[in-house]
N, C-alpha and C positions, 0 to 999 in steps of 0.2 A: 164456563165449566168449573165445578168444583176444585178439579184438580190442578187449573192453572195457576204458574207462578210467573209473575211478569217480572222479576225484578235480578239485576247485577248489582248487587250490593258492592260498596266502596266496603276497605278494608275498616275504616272507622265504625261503621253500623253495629259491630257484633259487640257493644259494649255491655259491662257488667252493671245492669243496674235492675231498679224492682218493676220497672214498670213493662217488663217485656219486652214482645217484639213490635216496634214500630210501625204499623200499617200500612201511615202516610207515606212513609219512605220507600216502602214495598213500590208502593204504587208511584213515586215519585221517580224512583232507578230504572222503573222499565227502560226494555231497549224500543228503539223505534218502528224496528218492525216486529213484535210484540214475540222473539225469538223467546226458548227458556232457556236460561244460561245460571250454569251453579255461581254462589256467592264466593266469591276468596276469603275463605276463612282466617281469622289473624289468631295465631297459635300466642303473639306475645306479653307476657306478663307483663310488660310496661303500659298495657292499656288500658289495666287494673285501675281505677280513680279513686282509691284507697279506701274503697267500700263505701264511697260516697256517689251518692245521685244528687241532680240538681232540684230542685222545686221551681214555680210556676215565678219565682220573686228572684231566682240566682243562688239563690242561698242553700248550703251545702244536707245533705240530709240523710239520716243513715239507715241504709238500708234491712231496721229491722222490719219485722212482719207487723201489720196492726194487731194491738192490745187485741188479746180473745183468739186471737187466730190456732197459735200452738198452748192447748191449755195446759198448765201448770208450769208452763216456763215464763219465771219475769222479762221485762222488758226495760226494768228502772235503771240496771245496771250497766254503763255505757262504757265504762275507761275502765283503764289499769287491766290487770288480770283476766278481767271477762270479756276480753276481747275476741278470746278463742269459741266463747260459747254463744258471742254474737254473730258472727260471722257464721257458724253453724246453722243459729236459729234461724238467718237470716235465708239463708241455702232450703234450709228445711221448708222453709213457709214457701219459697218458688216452686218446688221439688211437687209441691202438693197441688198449685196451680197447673203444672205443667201435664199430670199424671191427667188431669181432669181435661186438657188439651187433647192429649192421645187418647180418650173417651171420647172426647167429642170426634175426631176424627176417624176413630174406628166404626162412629154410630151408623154409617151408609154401607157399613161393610156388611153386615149383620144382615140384613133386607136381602143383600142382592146375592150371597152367599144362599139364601133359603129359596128364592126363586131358582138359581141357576140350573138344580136340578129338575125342576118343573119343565111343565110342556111349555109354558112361554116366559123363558128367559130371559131377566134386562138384558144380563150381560150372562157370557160362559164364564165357566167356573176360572180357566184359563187367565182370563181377563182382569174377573176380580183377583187373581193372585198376583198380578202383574202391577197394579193399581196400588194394591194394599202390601207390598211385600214388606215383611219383616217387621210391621207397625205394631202386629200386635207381639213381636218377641222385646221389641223395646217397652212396652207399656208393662209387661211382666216385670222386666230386671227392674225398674225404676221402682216400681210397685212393692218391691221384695227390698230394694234399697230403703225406701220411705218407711216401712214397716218396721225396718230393723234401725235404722235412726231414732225413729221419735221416740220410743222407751229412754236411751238413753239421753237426749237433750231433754223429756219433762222431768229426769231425777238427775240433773246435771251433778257434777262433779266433777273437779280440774282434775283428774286422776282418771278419767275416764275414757277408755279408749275406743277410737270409731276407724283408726287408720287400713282395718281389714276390711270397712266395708268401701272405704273411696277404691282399695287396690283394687278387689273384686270388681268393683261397678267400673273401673279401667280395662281392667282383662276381658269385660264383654266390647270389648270396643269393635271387635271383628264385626258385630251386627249392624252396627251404624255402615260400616266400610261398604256391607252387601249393599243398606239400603240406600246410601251414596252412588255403588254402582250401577244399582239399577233405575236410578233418579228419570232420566234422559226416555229410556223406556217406557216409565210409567205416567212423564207426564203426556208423551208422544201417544199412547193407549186410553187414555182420559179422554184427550183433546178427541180424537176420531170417535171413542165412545160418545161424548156430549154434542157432539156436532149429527152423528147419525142418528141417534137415540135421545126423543126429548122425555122418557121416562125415567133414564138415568137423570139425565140432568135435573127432573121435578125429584128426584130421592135425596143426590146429594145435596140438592136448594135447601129443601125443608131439614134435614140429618145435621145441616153445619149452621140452620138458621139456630136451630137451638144453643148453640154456642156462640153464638155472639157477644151475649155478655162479659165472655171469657177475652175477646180480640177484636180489632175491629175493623179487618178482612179474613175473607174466605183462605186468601193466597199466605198471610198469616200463619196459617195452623201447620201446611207444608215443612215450610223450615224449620220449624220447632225442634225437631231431632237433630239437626246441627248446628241448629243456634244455641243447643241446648250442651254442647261438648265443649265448645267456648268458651260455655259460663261457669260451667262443672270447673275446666281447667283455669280460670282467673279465679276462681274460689279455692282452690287446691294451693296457687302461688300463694294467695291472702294467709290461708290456712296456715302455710309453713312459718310466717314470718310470723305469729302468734304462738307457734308451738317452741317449747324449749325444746335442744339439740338431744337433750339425756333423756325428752320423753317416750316411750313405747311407739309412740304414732311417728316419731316423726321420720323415719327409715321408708317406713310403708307410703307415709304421705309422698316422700321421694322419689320412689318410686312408681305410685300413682301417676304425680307431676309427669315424669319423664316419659310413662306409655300415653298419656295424654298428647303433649306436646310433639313424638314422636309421629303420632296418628294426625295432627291435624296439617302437621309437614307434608306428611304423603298425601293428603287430601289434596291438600294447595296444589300440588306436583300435577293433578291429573284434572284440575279447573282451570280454564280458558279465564281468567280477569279481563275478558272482552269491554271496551266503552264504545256506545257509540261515535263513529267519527267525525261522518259528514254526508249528505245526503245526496246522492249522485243523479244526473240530469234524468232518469231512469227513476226513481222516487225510488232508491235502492239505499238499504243504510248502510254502510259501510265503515266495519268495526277495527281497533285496533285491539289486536289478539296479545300481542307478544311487543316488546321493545327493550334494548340496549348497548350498550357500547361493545364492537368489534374492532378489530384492526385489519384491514384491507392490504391488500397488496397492489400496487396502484404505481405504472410507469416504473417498475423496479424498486419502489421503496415502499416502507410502511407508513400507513394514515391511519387517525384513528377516528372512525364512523358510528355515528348513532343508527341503529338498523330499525325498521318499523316493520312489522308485520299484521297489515291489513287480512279482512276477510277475502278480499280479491287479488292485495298485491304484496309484493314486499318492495321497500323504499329504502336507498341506503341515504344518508343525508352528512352533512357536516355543520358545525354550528357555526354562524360567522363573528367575526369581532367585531363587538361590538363597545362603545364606550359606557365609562362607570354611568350607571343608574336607568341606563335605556334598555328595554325590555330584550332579552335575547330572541334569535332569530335563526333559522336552520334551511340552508342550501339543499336542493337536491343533487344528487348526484348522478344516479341513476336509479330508473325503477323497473321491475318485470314483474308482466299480469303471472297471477300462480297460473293459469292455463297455461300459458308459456315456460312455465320456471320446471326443472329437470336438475338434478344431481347429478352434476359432469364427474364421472371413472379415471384412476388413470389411463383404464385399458381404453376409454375412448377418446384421449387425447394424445395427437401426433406430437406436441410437445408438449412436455411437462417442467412448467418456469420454475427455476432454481430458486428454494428458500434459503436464503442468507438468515444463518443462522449462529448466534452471537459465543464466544468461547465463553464457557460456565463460568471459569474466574470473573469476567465483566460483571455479570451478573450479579456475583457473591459481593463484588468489589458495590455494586452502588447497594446493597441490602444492608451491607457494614456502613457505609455510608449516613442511610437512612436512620438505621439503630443510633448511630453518633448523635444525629441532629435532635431524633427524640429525645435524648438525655439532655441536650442542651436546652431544650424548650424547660424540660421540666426544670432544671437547674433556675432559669432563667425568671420564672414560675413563681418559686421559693422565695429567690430573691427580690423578687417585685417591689418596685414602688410607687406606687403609680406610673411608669412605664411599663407601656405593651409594644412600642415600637420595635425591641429585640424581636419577641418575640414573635409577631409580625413579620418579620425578616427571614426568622427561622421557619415560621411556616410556610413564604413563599418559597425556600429555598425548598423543603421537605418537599413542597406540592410537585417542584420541578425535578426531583428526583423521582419519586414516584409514579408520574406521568409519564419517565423515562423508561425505566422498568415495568411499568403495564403495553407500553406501546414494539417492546423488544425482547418481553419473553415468550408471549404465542410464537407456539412451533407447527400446530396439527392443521391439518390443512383444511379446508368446510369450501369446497368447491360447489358456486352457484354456475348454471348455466340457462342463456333467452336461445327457444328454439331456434326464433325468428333473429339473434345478433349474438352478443358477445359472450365473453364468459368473463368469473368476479373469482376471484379469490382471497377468502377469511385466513387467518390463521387464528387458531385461539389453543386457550394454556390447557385446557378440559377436552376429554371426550367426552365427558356427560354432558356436558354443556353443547357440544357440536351436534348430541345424538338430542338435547331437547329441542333444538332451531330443525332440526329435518324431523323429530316425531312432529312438532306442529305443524310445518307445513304441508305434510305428507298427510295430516288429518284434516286440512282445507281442504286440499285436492281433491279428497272419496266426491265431496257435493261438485255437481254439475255446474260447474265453474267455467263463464264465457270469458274470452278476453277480449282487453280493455285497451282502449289509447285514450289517453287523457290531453285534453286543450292544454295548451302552454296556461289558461286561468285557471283552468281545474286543478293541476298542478300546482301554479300556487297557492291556492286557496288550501288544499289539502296541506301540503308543507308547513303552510303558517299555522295549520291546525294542532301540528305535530306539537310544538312547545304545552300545549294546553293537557294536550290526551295523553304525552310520555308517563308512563311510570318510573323511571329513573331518572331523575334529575343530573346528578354530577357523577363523572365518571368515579368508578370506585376504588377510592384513595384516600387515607384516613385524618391527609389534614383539609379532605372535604365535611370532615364529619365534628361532631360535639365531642369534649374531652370524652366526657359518660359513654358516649357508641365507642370509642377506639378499643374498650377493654376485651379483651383476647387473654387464650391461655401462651405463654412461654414457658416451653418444657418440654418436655416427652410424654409423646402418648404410646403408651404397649395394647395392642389392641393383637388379639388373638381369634383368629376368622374360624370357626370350627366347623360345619358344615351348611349346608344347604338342602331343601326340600322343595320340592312341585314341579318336576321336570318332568315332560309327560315322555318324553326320548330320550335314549342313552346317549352321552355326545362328552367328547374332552371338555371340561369345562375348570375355569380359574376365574378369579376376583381380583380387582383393582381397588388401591384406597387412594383417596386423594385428600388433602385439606386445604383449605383456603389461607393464604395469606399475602400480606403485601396488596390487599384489593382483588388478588384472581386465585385460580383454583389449580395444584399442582400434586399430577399422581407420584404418588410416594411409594405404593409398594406393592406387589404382587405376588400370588400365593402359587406353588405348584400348580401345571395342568393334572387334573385327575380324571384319568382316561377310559371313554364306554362306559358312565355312569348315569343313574336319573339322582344318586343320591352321594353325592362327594362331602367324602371326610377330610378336610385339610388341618386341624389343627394344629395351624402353624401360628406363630407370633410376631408381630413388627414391633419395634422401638422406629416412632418416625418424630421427627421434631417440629413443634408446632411455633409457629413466628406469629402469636395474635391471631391464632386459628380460633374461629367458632363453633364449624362446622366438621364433620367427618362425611364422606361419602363412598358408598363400595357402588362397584360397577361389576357383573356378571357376565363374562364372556364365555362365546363356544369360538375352542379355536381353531383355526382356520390353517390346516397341511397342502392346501392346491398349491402346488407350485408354481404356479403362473402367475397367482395375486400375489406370492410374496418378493420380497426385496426391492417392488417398483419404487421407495420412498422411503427413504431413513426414516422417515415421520409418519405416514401414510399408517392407519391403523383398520388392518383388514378383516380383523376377528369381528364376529358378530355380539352385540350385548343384547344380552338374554333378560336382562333386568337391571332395574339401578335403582339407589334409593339414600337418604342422607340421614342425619341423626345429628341434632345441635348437641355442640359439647360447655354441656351447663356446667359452669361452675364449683354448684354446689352438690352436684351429682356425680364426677369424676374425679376430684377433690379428696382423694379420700386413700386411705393405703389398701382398700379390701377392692377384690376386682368386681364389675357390672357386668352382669349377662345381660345382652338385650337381642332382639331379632327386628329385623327390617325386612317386610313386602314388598314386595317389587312384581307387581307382572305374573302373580299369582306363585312368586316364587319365595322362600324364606331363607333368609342367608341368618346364621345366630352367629353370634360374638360375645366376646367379653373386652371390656377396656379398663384400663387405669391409668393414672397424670400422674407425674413426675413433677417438679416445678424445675424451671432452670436453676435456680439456688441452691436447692437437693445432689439436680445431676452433674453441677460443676464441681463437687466436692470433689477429693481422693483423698480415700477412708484405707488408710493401712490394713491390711488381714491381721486377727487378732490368731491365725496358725502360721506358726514359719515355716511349718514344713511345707506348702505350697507355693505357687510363684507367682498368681495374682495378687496383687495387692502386696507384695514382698519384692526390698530392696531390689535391685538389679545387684549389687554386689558380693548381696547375701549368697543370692539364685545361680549365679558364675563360678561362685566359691566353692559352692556346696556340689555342684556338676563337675566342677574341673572343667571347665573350658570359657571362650575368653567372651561368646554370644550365648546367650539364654536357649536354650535348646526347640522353647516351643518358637520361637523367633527364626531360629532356621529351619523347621520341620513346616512351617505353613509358610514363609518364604518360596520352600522346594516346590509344596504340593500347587503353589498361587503358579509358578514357573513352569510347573509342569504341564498342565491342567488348565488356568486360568487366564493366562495372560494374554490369550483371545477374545476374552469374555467380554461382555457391552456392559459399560461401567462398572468395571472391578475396583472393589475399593468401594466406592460410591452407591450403589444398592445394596440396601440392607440384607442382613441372612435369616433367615429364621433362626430366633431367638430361643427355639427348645434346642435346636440343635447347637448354635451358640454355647450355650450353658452344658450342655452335653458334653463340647469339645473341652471346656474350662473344665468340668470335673474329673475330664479324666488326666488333664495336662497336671491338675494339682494335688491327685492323689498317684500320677505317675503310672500309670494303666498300663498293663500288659498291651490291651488294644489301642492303642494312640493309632499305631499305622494301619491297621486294620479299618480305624475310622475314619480317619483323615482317606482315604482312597475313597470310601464309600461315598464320604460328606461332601452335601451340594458346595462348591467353590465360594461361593459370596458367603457359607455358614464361616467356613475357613478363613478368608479376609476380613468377616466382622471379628474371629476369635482375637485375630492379631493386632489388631484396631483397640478391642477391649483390654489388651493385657498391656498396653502401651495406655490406655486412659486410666488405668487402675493401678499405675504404680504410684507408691505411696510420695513420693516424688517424681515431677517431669524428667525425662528421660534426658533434657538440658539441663538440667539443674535451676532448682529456687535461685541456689546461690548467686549463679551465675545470670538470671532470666534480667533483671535490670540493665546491666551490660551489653544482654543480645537485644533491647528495645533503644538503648544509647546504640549502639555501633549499625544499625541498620538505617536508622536515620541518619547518618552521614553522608553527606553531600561528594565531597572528594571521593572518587573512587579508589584512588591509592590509600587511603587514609582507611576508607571502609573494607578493602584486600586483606589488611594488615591486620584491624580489629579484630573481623570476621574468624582468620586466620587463628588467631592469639585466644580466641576464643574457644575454639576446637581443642586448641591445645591445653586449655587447661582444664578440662573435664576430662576424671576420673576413667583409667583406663575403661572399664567395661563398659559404661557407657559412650565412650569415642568410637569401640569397637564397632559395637551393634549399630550408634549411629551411622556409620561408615556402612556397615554390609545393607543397611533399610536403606538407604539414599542409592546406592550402588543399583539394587532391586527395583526401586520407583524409577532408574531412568529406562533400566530393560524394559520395565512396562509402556513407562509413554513412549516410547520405541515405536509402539506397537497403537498407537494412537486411531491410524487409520482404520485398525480395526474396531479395537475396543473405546474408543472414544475420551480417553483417560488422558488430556495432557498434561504437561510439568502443572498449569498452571491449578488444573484439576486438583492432582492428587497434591497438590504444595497448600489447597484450600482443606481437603480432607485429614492431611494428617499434622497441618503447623498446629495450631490451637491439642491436639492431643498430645505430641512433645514438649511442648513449649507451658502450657497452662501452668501457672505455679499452685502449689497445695495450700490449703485453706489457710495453716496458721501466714504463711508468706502475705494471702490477699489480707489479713488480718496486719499484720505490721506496715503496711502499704497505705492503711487506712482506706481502702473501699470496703463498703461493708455490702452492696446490690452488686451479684452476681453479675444482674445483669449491665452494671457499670461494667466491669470486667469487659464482659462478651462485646458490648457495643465497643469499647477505646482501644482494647489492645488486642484483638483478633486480627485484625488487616494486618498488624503490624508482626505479628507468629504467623500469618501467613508469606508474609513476604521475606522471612527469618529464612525457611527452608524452602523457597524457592531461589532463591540466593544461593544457597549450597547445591542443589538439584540442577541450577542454571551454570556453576561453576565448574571448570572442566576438572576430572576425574583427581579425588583426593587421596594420596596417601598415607595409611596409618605411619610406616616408616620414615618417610618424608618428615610428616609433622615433627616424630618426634627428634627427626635428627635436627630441625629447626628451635628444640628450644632452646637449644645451647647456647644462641642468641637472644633470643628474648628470656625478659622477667615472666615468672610462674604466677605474680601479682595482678590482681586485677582491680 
């Protein structure tokens, strides 16, 4: 049949070069049992061969058009400066090929469209619309792209701008997406078309023989539309790195980039990268859909499992040890046929096993860890002399922290159950991630699926299969990866969720962001539920902190009021997601002081957003207020003085309201506020608002606690003092505990009344709250991680006379050690101002 495509493209295939689409390899990926399964498109610029193709001898060759192709544009001009107008030309002369492709392919359409309305029709009208959908709206935009290009590449000039036509030809991206979704459809209406109908099949024979010259398969011209997004987007990345920063195009070209790359992420998201596996005693092929590293729950503790997900089963496996240079090898563990396999409830299990779940400090504690080791590699690095054994050391040291913290921060629980036996249980860090392992296999299950018992050889044969077919190799951790992969942003990302479209029911509906770091993926923040809508406006703001993130992802929940499902599991997540979808945080596109609006699809849904980076270097600053009349950014001494009183006023006004209101709350402190409102509470605290309390009553409670958080990170001095900050990192590291009583002690006492005060009343407030732990989840060690580093951090000129000059030296070496400053004091029984001071009449004021 004309319209079959037999091939599962490896991610390698979709390379940027002149000679098209590869035929033989078409024909070479088919699956076994001649299924059609979409290609995994590979979204990334790194696979760009630097505008070089290979020739028939090895030898590198650049991908202009042949002499005569685009007339009036030279071809002599190869380096320096025309590099931007090669690269074009080169785009341009495919652009023209491919146009001539969607010709050929639309040629069988034309025939059968003219019959359909006859008395003897190949095909219904119906049919050819299903067949041909959308072919010919992409053969337009390309056509109208090509049209509006080549004036300006045959009268070139470096001043000339094309950056409106790449955006345009990105914004139609929507069409491709339609003709993606309906891929599956139309080859499945082919196929029964060409098999009933050998009339059809003598149209499209002869309609696509005449294109042959152009390809050389049938199944060829199919993919051409998203082989064709590919190579637009590895032309785009080319494109940028030609273009200077201050030119006209180059905004637009980034833009381009980023809806491209955006679009072929959600593509990947909803293609099966199926291979075939292994051939069952049944002459059945049986595919691996899905694979990677889980953590299990297994005899009371955590194991970490490579999971497989067949076309028939899911396999959990372990890799065994094995020694240096001998090929690795993978145990089974257990496996269940998907006819058997069922999503165990808590509501339908009489016990529900206890997830031991690690106190946050541990966590923070091996992340600060990690960060240390990092700086020491690079240190290590620098210093090099031909020794790599340090470093060596250091890496296995990192691998083994690392491995620690992927195997004990999954919390969420991914319940498998075998009708016919046991039941398994996952924990993992993501509900996007738990909701993509039950969409795929809930998408196995629709097909008529028998179940299986496999021979103890069958078993191993599949097993040993597993090592070859995995697509993940080593679990994900970044001293498994190249210096070049570890790079990630550190800093803050503000990302502002504004509303959502295509809800076809009114329903409560809220969004989750999550970002990846440390190797797994951890939701950070959540917007209001906005309640009986199809069309929620939340414009609300997060500041979340990105640790080597690359990724951003929202998740789309309707949330869930039965009261029967809720509170079964601290962890247990009962809301339903409505859609999810992710967005790479490039670079050079976030990078920037001006904010990105972007929108992510999801499930026929549109969530829009705006984002913009911080860099940790930026946010570690504190930048004094250049007005005194307010109390951001202004002295504590000043703020005291000028109030007449002996604590900052807005320090005990969100204190009260956290006391009043808060201090039930599930991670107070700890979960961000929305950051208009944030800003909102500061403007009125530093122009001194009639309404403070009028807002402060109204204000979501986490807006309130990020206020108090900000006005402690933004004084132009740490709330311990520069002066004193060497001292509280000497006296904590003290061994002797009498010795470190005294220090600690001695230390308190010599900072500056207003700040002794306020310190006293906030330490007083943080033990009332973890008080309350068992509610709100906040203990000493919690809030001793959230607010050491914003007391304690010394001000730029301080890190400046200290001689680090990388922020992120700072955050990595002396964080653990401000975190355990005010856990000290929090952990210390009740201190008093009067006390102290009648104590210094014995000790010196010297430090």
């Amino acid at each position: 049949a004309w319209y079959q495509a037999k091939a599962s493209y490896p991610r390698s295939y979709f390379n940027y070069n002149t000679d098209g689409y590869d035929g033989d390899a078409a024909e070479d990926h088919k699956s076994q049992d001649g299924s059609e399964t979409m290609p995994f498109i590979d979204e990334s610029p790194t696979m760009s061969p630097s505008l070089c193709a290979r020739g028939p001898d090895g030898e590198a060759i650049s991908p202009i058009p042949p002499e005569g192709l685009l007339p009036g544009v030279s071809h002599t001009r190869r380096t320096g400066p025309y590099c931007r107008e090669l690269v074009l030309s080169g785009f341009l002369a495919s652009e023209e090929i491919y146009i001539k492709q969607l010709e050929a392919l639309l040629l069988p359409m034309r025939p059968l469209k003219a019959t359909a309305t006859t008395s003897q029709p190949v095909l219904t009208i119906q049919q050819v619309e299903t067949i041909f959908y959308k072919i010919q709206d992409i053969f337009e935009i390309h056509k109208e792209f090509y049209d509006s290009l080549l004036p300006h590449i045959q009268q070139w000039d470096e001043k000339v701008a094309v950056g409106h036509l790449f955006k345009k030809l990105a914004s139609q991206l929507g069409v491709y997406k339609a003709f993606v979704d309906n891929y599956k459809t139309a080859v499945e209406t082919a196929e029964k078309c060409s098999q009933a109908n050998t009339q059809f099949q003598k149209i499209s024979e002869v309609s696509v023989g005449l294109s042959l010259s152009l390809s050389r398969t049938r199944a060829t011209l199919l993919y051409k539309p998203i082989d064709r997004v590919t190579r637009s987007t590895l032309v785009l990345h080319d494109l940028l790195k030609h273009t200077p920063k201050d030119h006209p195009d180059f905004p637009l070209l980034q833009d381009a980039l980023r809806i491209s790359q955006n679009f072929l992420s959600s593509i990947n998201e909803e293609i099966d990268p199926r291979r075939t596996a292994i051939t069952t005693p049944k002459g059945e092929a049986r595919q691996l859909v899905k694979d990677g590293f889980l953590v299990e729950m297994s005899e009371g503790s955590r194991k970490l499992r490579h999971v497989f997900l067949f076309t028939d089963l899911l396999l959990c496996a372990k890799m065994k040890k094995t020694s240096a240079g001998r090929q690795q090898q993978y145990e089974c563990k257990w496996y269940i046929p998907l006819a058997d396999l069922t999503f165990q409830l808590l509501d339908d299990s009489d016990v529900c096993p206890h997830i031991q779940v690690l106190p946050e400090h541990e966590i923070e504690e091996i992340k600060i860890k990690i960060s240390v080791i990092k700086s020491d590699i690079q240190k290590e690095k620098k210093a090099l002399k031909g020794q790599s054994r340090n470093v060596e050391r250091l890496r296995k040291k990192m691998n083994e922290q690392e491995s620690w913290l992927l195997l004990h921060s999954p919390t969420i629980p991914f319940r498998i159950h075998n009708k016919h036996g046991k039941s398994y249980l996952f924990l993992l860090s993501s509900d996007y991630e738990r909701s993509e392992w039950r969409e795929s296999i809930q998408k196995l299950q629709k097909k008529d699926l028998q179940t299986c018992q496999l021979s103890s050889v069958e078993l191993q044969v599949l097993t040993s299969s597993c090592c070859k077919l995995r697509t993940v190799h080593n679990i994900p951790v970044t001293s498994n990866k190249d210096d070049e992969e570890t790079s990630g942003l550190y800093g803050f990302l503000h990302v502002i969720v504004h509303s959502a479209k295509g809800f076809k029911e009114s329903a409560n509906l809220y969004c989750t962001l999550e970002v990846d770091s440390y190797g797994y993926f951890v939701s950070k923040a959540k917007t209001r539920v906005f309640r009986d809508t199809i069309e929620p406006q939340w414009n609300e703001e997060f500041e979340i902190e990105l640790e080597g993130s690359q990724c951003l992802r929202i998740l789309c929940y309707e949330k869930c009021y039965d009261k029967t499902k809720l509170n079964k599991d601290d962890n247990e997540i009962v809301d339903i997601i409505m859609g999810k979808g992710q967005v790479q945080l490039d670079p050079q596109t976030v990078q920037s002081k001006n904010w990105h609006v972007d929108v992510i699809e999801m499930n026929g849904i549109k969530v829009e957003f705006s984002m913009k980076f911080t860099s940790r270097d930026l946010s570690l600053k504190r930048t004094p207020s250049k007005k005194q009349s307010g109390v951001f950014g202004v002295k504590i001494s000043i703020v005291t003085k000028r109030e007449r009183s002996k604590v900052p006023y807005i320090v005990r006004q969100c204190i009260e309201e956290v006391e009043k209101r808060g201090i039930d709350e599930v991670g107070i402190y700890r979960i961000s506020g929305v950051a208009t409102d944030i800003l909102a509470l500061k403007a009125a605290f530093d122009t001194n608002s009639k309404d403070i309390l009028v807002m402060l009553s109204d204000m979501d409670i986490n807006a309130i606690a990020g206020t108090l958080k900000l006005y402690f990170r933004e004084l132009p001095e740490p709330l311990l003092t520069d002066r004193l900050y060497p001292a509280f990192m000497e006296g904590i590291a003290l061994s002797d505990p009498a010795a470190k009583e005294n220090c600690m002690m001695h230390l308190l006492r010599s900072l500056p009344d207003p700040n002794l005060i306020t310190f006293l009343s906030l330490l007083e407030h943080l033990k009332r709250v973890a008080d309350k732990e068992p509610i709100n989840k906040m203990s000493l060690h919690n809030l001793g991680t959230v607010f050491g580093p914003t007391l304690l951090r010394p001000s730029e000129s301080e890190v400046t006379k200290g001689h680090i000059t990388l922020a992120s030296d700072i955050w990595s070496h002396d964080v653990m050690a401000q975190v355990q400053v005010l856990l000290y004091y929090l952990q210390h029984p009740p201190i008093s101002f009067a006390e102290l001071k009648r104590n210094t009449l014995y000790f010196s004021t010297d430090v």
